[in-house]
N, C-alpha and C positions, 0 to 999 in steps of 0.2 A: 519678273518674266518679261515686264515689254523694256526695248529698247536694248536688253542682252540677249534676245535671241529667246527664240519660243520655249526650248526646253521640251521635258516629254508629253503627249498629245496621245489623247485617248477619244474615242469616239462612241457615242453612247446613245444608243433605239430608244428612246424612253415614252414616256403618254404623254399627249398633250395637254391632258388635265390642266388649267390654268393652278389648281393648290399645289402642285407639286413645281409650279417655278416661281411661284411669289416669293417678296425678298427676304420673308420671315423662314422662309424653309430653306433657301441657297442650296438648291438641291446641287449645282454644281461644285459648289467647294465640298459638301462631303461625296461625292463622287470622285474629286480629286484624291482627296484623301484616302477613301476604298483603295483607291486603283493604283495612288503612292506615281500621280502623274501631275502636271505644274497646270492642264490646260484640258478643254474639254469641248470637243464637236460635239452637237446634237439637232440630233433628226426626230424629231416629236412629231408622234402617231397617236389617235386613238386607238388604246387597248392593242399596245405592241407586241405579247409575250400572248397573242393570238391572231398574229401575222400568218403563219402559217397553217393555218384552218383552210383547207380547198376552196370555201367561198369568198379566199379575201386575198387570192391569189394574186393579183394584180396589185392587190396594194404590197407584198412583201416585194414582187419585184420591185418594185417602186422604190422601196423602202432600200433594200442590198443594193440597187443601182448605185443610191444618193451615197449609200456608205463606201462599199466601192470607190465613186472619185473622190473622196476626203481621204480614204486610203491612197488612191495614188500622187496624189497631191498632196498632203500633210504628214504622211508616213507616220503615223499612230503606234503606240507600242503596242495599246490592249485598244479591244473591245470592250460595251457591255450591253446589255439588254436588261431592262429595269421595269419590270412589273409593276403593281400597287393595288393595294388593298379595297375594296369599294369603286374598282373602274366601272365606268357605263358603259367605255369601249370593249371590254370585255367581261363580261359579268360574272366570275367563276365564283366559287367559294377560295378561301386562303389557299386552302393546301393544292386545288389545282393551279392555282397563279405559281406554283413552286413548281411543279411539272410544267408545266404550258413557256416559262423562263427560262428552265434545262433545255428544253428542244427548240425554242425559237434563238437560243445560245448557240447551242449544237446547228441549226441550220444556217443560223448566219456564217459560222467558221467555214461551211461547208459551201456555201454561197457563195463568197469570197475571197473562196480559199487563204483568207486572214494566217498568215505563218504566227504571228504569236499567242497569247490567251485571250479565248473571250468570255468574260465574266457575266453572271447571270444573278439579278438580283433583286428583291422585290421592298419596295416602302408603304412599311407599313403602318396603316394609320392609328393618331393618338387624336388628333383634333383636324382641320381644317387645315389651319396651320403649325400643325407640330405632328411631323412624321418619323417612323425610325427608318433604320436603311440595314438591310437585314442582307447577306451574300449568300447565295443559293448555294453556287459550284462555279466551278471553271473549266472549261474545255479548251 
């Protein structure tokens, strides 16, 4: 990718969680791979796929702004919004981190009016370092 030109670029909400970006997990090579793109922006939040909850309103603006100019500046083919299993940023149980991923997916496309798919998806945990990457939906 470098030095031939970027190739396709995807842009991805995910948790700040420092386990899900350590080098043993490379959460963005299988993000690449999910998403069948060469390159990967990221905008790390706590507990992102509960951006959209009224009391954390200001941080989703925040959040669609940042995505927003990497959209218009790096032209992205997909989105995604990446949940996980055991966040403190958002404390849900599994199966609402699969809900709470659909509609903060669904709001971002809708936020940023994104033309192409934005993928929703949640990692989920095996250890510390050793996570799966499970794809919710796509809107």
């Amino acid at each position: 990718m470098f030095g031939r030109g970027r190739g396709k670029l995807a842009v991805s909400l995910v948790c700040a969680d420092w386990r899900l970006h350590h080098k043993r997990v490379d959460l963005n090579k299988r993000l690449s791979r999910l998403l069948d793109v060469d390159g990967i922006d990221v905008i790390a939040v706590p507990g992102p796929d509960g951006l959209t909850r009224p009391e954390r309103a200001s941080e989703w603006k925040s959040a669609a702004d940042q995505i927003s100019l990497l959209i218009s500046v790096h032209k992205p083919v997909k989105l995604t919004v990446v949940a996980h299993q055991r966040c403190a940023g958002h404390p849900v149980d599994d199966s609402q981190h699969k809900v709470d991923v659909m509609t903060a997916a669904k709001a971002l496309k809708e936020a940023t009016k994104f033309p192409g798919p934005v993928v929703a998806a949640v990692a989920t945990y095996r250890s510390d370092a050793k996570w799966g990457l499970e794809k919710i939906g796509e809107v």
